[in-house]
C-alpha positions as CSV (number, residue, x, y, z in Angstrom):
1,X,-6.5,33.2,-18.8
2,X,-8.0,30.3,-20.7
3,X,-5.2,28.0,-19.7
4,X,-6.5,29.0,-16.2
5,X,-9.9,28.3,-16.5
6,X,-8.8,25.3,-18.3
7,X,-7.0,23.8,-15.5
8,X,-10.3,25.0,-13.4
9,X,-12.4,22.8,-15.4
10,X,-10.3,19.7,-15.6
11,X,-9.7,19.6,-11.6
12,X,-13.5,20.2,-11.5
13,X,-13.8,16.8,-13.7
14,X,-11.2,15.0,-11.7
15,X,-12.3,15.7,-8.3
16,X,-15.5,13.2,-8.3
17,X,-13.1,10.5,-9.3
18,X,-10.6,11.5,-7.1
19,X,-12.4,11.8,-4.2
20,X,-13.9,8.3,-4.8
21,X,-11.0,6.7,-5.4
22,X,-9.3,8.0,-2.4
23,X,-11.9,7.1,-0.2
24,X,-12.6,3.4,-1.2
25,X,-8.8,2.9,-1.3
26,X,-8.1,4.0,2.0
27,X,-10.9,2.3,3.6
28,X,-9.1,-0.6,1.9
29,X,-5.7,0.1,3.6
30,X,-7.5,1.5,6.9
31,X,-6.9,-2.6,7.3
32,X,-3.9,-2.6,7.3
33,X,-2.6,0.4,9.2
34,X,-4.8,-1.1,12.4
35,X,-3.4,-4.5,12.4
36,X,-0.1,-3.0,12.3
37,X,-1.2,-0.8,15.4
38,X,-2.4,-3.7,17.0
39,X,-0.3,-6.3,16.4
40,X,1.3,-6.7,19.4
41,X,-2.2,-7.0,21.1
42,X,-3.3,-9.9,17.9
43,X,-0.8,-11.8,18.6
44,X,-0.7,-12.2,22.5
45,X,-4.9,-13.2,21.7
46,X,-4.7,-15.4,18.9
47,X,-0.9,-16.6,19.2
48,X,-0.3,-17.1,22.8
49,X,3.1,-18.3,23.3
50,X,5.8,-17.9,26.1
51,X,7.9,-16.0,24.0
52,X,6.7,-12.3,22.5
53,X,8.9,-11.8,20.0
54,X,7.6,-15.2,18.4
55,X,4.0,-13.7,19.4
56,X,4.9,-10.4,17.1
57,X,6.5,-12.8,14.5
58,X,3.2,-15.3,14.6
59,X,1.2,-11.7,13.9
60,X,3.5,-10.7,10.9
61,X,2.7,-14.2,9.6
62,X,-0.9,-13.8,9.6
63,X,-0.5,-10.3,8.0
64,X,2.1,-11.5,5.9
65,X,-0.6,-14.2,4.1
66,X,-3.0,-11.4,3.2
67,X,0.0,-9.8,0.9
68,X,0.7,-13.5,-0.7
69,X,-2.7,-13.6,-1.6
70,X,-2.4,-10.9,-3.8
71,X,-1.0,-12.0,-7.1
72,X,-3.7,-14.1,-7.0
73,X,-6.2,-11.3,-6.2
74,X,-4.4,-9.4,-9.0
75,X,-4.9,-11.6,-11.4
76,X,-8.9,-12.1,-10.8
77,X,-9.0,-8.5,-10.5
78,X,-6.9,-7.8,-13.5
79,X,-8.9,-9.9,-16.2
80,X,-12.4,-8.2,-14.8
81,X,-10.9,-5.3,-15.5
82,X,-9.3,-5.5,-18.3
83,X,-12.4,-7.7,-20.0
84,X,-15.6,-6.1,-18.2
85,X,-14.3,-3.0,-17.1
86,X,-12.0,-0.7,-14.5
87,X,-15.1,0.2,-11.9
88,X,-16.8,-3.2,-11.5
89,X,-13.2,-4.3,-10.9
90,X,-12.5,-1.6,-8.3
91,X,-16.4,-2.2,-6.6
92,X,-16.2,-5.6,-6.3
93,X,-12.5,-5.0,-4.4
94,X,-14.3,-2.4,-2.2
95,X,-16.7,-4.9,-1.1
96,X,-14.2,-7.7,-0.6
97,X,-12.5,-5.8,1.7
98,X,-15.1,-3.8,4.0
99,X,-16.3,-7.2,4.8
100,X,-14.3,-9.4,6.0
101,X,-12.6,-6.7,8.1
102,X,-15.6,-5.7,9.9
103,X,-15.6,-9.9,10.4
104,X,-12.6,-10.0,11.9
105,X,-13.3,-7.8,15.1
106,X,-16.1,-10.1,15.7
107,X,-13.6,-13.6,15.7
108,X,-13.5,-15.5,18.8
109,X,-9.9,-15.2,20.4
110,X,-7.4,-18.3,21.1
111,X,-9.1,-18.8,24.8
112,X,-12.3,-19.7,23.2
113,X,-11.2,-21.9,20.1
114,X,-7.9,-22.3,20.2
115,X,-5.9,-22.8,16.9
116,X,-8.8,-22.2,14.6
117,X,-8.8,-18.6,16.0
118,X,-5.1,-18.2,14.5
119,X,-6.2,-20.5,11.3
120,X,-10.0,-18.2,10.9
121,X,-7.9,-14.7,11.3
122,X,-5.4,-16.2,8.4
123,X,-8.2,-17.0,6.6
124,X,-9.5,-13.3,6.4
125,X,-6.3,-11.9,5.7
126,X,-6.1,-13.9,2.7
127,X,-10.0,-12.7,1.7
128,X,-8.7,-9.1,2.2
129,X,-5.2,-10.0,0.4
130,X,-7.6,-11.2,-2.7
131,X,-9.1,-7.5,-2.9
132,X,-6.4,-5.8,-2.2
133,X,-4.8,-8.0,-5.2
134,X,-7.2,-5.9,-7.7
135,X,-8.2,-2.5,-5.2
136,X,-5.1,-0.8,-4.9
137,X,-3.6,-1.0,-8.8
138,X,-7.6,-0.8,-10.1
139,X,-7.5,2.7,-8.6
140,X,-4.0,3.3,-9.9
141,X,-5.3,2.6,-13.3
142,X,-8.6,4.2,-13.1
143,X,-6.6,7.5,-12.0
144,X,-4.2,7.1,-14.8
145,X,-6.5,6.9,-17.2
146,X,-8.3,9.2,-16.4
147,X,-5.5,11.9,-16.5
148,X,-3.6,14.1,-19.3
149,X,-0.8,13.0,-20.4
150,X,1.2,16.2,-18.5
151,X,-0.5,15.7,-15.3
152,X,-0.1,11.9,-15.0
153,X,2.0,11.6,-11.9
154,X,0.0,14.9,-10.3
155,X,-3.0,13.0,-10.2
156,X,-2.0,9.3,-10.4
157,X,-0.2,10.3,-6.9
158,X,-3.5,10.3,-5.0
159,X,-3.4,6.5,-5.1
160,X,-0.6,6.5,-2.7
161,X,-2.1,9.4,-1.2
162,X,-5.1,6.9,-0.3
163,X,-2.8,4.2,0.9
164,X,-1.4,6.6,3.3
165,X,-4.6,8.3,4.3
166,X,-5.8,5.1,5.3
167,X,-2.9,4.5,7.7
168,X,-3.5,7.5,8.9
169,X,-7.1,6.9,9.6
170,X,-6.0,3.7,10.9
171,X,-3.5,5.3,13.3
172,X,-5.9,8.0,14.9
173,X,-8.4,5.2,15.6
174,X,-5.8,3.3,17.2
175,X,-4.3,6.1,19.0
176,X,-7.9,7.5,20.2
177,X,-8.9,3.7,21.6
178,X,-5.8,3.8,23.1
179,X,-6.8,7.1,25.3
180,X,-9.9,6.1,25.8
181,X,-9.3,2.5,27.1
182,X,-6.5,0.5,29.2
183,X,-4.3,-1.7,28.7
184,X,-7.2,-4.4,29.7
185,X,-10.0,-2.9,28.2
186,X,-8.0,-2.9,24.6
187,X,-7.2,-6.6,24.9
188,X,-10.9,-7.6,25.8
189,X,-13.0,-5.3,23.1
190,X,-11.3,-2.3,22.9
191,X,-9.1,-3.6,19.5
192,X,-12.5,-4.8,17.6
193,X,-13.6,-1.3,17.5
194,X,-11.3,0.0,14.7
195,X,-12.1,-3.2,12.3
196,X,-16.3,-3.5,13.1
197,X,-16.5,0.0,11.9
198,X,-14.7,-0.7,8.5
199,X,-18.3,-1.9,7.6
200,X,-19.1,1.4,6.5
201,X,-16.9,1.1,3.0
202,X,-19.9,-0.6,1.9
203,X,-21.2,3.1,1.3
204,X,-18.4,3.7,-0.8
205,X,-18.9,1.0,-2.9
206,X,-22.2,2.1,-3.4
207,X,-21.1,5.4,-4.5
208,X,-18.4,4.4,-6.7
209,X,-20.9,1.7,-8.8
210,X,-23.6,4.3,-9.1
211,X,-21.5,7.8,-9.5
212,X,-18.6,7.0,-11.3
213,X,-17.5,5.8,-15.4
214,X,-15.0,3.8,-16.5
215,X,-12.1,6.0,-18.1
216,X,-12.4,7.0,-21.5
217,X,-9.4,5.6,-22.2
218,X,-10.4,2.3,-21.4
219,X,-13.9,3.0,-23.7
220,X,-11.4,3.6,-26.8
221,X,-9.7,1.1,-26.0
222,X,-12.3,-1.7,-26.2
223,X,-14.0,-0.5,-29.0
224,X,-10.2,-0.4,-30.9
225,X,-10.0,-4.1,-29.6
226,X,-13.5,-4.8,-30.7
227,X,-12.7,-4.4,-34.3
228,X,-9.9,-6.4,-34.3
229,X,-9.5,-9.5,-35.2
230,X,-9.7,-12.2,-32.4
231,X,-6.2,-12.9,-30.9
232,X,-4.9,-14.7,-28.1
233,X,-6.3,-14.7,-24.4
234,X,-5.6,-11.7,-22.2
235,X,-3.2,-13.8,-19.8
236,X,-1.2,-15.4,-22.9
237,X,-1.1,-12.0,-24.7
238,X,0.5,-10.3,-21.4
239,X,3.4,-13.1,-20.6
240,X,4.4,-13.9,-24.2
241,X,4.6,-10.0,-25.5
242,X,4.8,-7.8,-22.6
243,X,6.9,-9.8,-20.1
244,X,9.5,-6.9,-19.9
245,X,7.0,-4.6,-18.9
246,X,6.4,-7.1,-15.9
247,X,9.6,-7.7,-15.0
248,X,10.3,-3.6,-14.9
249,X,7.5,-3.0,-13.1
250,X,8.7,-5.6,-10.4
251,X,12.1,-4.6,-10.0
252,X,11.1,-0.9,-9.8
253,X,8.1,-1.8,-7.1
254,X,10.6,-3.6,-4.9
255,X,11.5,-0.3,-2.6
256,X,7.7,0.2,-2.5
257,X,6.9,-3.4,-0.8
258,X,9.9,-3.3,1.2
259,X,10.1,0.0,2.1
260,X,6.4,0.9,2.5
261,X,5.5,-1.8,5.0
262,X,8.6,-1.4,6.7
263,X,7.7,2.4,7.5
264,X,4.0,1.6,8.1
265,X,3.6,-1.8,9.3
266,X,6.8,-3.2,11.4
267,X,7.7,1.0,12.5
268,X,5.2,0.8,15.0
269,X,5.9,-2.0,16.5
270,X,9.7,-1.0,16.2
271,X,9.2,2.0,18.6
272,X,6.6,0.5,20.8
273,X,8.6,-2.5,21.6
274,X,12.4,-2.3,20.3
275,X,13.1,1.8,21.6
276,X,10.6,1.0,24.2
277,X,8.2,4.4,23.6
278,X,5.4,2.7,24.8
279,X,2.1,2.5,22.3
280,X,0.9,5.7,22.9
281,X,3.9,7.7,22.2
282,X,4.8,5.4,19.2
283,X,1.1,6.0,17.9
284,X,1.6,9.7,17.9
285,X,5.0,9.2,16.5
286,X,3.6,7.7,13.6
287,X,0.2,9.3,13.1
288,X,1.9,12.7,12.8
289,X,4.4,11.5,9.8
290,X,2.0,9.7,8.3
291,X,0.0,12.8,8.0
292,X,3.4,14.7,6.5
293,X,4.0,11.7,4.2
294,X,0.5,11.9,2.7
295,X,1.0,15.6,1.9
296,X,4.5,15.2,1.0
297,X,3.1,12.7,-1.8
298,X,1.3,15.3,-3.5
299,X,4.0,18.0,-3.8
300,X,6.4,15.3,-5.1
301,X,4.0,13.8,-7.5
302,X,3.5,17.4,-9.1
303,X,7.8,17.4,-8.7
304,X,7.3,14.4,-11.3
305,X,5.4,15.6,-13.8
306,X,8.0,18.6,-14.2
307,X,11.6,17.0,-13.6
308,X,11.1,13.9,-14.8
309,X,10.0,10.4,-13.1
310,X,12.4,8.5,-14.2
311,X,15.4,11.4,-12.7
312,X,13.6,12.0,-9.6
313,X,12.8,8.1,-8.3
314,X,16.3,7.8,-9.5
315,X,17.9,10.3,-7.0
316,X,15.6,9.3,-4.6
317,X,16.8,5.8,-4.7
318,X,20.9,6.4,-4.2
319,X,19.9,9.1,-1.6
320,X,17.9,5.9,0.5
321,X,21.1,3.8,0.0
322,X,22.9,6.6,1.2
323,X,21.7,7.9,4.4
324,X,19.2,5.0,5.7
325,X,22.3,3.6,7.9
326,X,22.9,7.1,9.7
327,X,19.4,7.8,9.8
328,X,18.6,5.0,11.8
329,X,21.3,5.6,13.9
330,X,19.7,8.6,14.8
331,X,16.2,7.0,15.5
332,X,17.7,4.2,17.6
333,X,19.1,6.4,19.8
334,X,16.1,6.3,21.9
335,X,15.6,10.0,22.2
336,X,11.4,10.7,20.7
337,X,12.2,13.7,18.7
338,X,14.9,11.9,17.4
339,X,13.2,9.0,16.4
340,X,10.0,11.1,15.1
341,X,12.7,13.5,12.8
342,X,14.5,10.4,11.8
343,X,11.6,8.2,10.7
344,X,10.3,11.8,9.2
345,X,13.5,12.2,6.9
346,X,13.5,8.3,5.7
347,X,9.6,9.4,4.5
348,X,10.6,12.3,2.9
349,X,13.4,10.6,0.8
350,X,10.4,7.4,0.1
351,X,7.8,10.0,-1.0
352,X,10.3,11.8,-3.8
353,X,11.0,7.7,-4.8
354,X,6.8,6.7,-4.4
355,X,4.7,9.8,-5.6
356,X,5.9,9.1,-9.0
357,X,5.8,5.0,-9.1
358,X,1.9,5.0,-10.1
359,X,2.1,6.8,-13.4
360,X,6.0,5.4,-14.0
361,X,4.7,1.7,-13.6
362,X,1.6,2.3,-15.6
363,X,3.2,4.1,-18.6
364,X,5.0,0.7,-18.9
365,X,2.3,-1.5,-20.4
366,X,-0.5,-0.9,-22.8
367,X,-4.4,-0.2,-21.6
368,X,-5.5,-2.9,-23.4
369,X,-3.2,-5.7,-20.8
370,X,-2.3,-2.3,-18.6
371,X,-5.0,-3.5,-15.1
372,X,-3.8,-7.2,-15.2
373,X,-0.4,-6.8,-15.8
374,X,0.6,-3.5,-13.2
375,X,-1.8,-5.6,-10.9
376,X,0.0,-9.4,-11.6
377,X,3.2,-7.6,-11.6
378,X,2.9,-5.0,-8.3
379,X,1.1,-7.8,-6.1
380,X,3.9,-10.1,-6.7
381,X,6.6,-7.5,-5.4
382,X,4.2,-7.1,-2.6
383,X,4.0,-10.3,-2.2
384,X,7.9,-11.1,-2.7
385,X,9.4,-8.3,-1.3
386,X,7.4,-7.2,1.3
387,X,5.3,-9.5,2.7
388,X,7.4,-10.6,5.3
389,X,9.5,-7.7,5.4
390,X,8.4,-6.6,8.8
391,X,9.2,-10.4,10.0
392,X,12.7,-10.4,8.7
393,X,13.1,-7.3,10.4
394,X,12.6,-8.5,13.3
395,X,14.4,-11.7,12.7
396,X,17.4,-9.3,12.3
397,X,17.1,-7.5,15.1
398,X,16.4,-10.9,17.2
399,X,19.8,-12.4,15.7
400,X,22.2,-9.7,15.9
401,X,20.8,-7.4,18.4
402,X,21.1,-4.3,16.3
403,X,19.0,-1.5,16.7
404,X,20.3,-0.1,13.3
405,X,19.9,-3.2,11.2
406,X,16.5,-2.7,9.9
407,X,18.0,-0.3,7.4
408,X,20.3,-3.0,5.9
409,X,16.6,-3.8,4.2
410,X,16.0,0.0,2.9
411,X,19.5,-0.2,1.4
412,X,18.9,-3.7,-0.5
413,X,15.5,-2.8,-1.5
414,X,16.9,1.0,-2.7
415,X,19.6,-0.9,-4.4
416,X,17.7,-2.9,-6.8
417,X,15.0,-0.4,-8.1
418,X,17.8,2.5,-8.8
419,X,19.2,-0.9,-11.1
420,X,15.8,-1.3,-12.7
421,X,15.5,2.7,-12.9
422,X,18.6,3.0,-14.5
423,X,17.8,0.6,-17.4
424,X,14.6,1.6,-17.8
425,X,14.0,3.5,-21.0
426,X,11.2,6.2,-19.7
427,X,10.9,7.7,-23.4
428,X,8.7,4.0,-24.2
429,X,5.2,5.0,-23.0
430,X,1.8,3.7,-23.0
C-alpha cells in the first residue's frame, strides 16, 4: 500500500516536468515533421529546377544544414547547461526555435528574390539546427535527472515521446491543410500556415522559465564542484577524460540519426512520390504510425527499466538487420495497407531500440560534463549520420532504381550500434 501511494506521489512530482518538457520539445520538432510534409512543395518554391528529384534533393539539403548545425548548437547549449544551469539552457533553446520557424512561413519564395530565398531559408535551418543542438538532449537530461534510478528509462522515454508527438502534430497540420486547400492554394499560402503558428512555443518557454527547477541532481552536483578545487575547463575536462563516453554514445546514437529521420523525414516523401500514394494518403499513412510509435515508446521504455537497456536495444538492433530487407519488400509493393503495416513493423522494432537510448546514453557520462557531452556527442551522430540520410536515400533509389534499397541504410546504421551495444559495459553508470 505505501509502495502505492509512493509511486502516486512521485508521478504527481514528475508530471509538471513532464508535461513541460514534452511540450517545448515537440514544439521544437513540430519543425521538423512539417518541412518533411512539405518538402516536395519547398523545394519546387525555393529550388525551382527542371528536374524534381534534384528539387526534393535541393530540400533535403536545406533541412540537412539545420542537423549540421547542431554540434555546434550542442556545444553552446551544453556549457550553459552544464555551467549556469539545465532550464536556462532548455528556455533559451525554446525560444531559438519558435522563432525563426514562425519566420520562415513569412520568407519570400524564389519568384520574388531568387537565390537568396534558397540562401535565407538555409539560414533559418541553421538558427533552428543551433537550438535543437542544446533542446532536444537539455530535456533528455533534465528528465534523467530528475528520475530514480529504477525508473530512468520509464520516464527519460518521454523525450522521444516529444520528438514523435511533434511529428505528429506536424503531420495532422499538414494533413488538415491538405483537406482544406488545393493543390494551388498550398503552394501559394496554404504551407505557411503550419510554421507561422509555431509562434506560440513562446508560451511554453514562458512556462518552463517561471514553473519549472533545475534537477536536484544538478543542485548537488554544483555545490560538490563548488568545493573543489579549481580544475580544468569544462570542454578540456570532457575530451581528455571522458572521450569514451563520447565515442559510445556516438556509435550507439547512429540507428537513431539514421533511422529516425529516415522513418519521419524522407518516409513521406517516399510514399508520396516513390509508391506514388499521393500526399494525402501518405499523410495519413504516416500520421496514424506516428501516433502508434509515440505510444509504443512508452510501453518499451517501461520494457527497459525491467529487462535491461543494454539486452533490449541489443535484440532490437539484430532484429532491424534482420528483417528491414523483407519489410521493405512488403511496403514497396505498392499496396496502402501494405505499406502502412510495413512501415508500422519497422517502428515497432525502432521503438524497442529508441525508448531506452535516453537513459542508456545518459548513464554514460557524469552530471557534472553529462549536458555538454550527450549533447556534443548525439548532435554530431545527427549531424553525421543522419543529416543527409534522407538525401542518400534518394540518391540510392535515383541510381539503382530500387524500391527496396532504402533499407540497405537501416541495416548499416543497425549494424554499427548492436557493435557499440555489444562492447558497452552497462554495469559503469553515472
Amino acid at each position: 500500500m505505501n509502495n502505492k501511494k509512493s509511486d502516486i506521489s512521485e508521478f504527481e512530482q514528475m508530471k509538471k516536468v513532464i508535461v513541460s518538457c514534452v511540450a517545448g520539445s515537440a514544439l521544437e520538432w513540430y519543425d521538423f515533421a512539417i518541412y518533411g510534409c512539405f518538402a516536395v512543395t519547398i523545394g519546387k518554391l525555393f529550388f525551382p529546377s527542371s528536374d524534381a528529384f534534384q528539387q526534393i534533393i535541393a530540400s533535403f539539403g536545406a533541412f540537412a544544414s539545420g542537423l549540421i548545425a547542431r554540434p555546434i548548437g550542442a556545444v553552446m547549449f551544453g556549457y550553459i547547461g552544464d555551467i549556469w544551469g539545465r532550464k536556462k539552457a532548455l528556455v533559451i533553446s525554446i525560444y531559438m526555435m519558435a522563432i525563426p520557424t514562425a519566420a520562415m512561413g513569412l520568407l519570400p519564395t524564389y519568384e520574388y528574390i531568387g537565390i537568396w530565398a534558397g540562401i535565407a531559408l538555409t539560414l533559418i535551418r541553421i538558427l533552428q539546427g543551433l537550438a535543437l543542438g542544446g533542446g532536444f538532449t537539455g530535456t533528455i537530461v533534465f528528465l534523467y535527472e530528475h528520475s530514480q534510478e529504477d525508473k530512468k528509462a520509464t520516464y527519460s522515454c518521454w523525450a522521444p515521446f516529444s520528438l514523435v508527438s511533434g511529428f505528429v502534430l506536424g503531420s495532422i497540420v499538414a494533413m488538415l491543410m491538405s483537406f482544406l486547400c488545393n493543390e494551388q492554394q498550398l503552394e501559394i499560402w496554404g504551407w505557411r500556415i503550419p510554421f507561422i503558428i509555431s509562434a506560440f512555443g513562446t508560451l511554453v518557454a514562458e512556462y518552463v522559465k517561471n514553473k519549472l527547477d533545475d534537477p536536484q541532481e544538478f543542485l548537488d552536483s554544483q555545490k560538490k564542484e563548488s568545493t573543489l578545487p579549481q580544475k580544468q575547463g569544462l570542454l578540456k575536462n570532457l575530451f581528455k577524460n571522458h572521450w569514451k563516453g563520447l565515442l559510445m554514445i556516438t556509435l550507439t546514437d547512429v540507428l537513431t540519426a539514421c533511422g529516425y529521420f529516415l522513418l519521419s523525414v524522407f518516409f513521406i516523401t517516399y510514399l508520396e512520390t516513390i509508391l506514388d500514394f499521393g500526399k494525402k494518403n501518405a499523410l495519413i499513412i504516416q500520421t496514424i504510425n506516428m501516433i502508434c510509435f509515440a505510444v509504443f515508446l512508452i510501453i518499451c521504455g517501461q520494457w527497459a527499466d525491467k529487462f535491461g537497456r543494454r539486452r533490449q536495444m541489443l535484440l532490437a538492433t539484430i532484429t532491424m538487420m534482420i528483417l528491414a530487407y523483407p519489410i521493405f519488400i512488403f511496403i514497396s509493393s505498392g499496396v496502402f495497407w501494405k505499406a502502412m503495416l510495413g512501415q508500422l513493423a519497422i517502428i515497432f522494432i525502432f521503438s524497442v531500440y529508441y525508448a531506452p537510448i535516453p537513459a542508456a546514453i545518459c548513464s554514460m557520462l557524469p552530471t557534472k560534463v553529462r549536458l555538454a557531452g550527450v549533447s556534443i556527442a548525439h548532435n554530431f551522430a545527427m549531424a553525421a549520420f543522419g543529416a543527409f540520410a534522407s538525401t542518400w536515400a534518394m540518391q540510392l533509389i535515383k541510381i539503382t532504381n530500387s524500391k527496396t534499397i532504402p533499407s540497405l541504410l537501416f541495416i548499416l546504421a543497425a549494424g554499427i550500434t548492436a557493435i557499440a551495444l555489444y562492447a558497452w559495459n552497462e554495469g559503469k553508470k553515472y
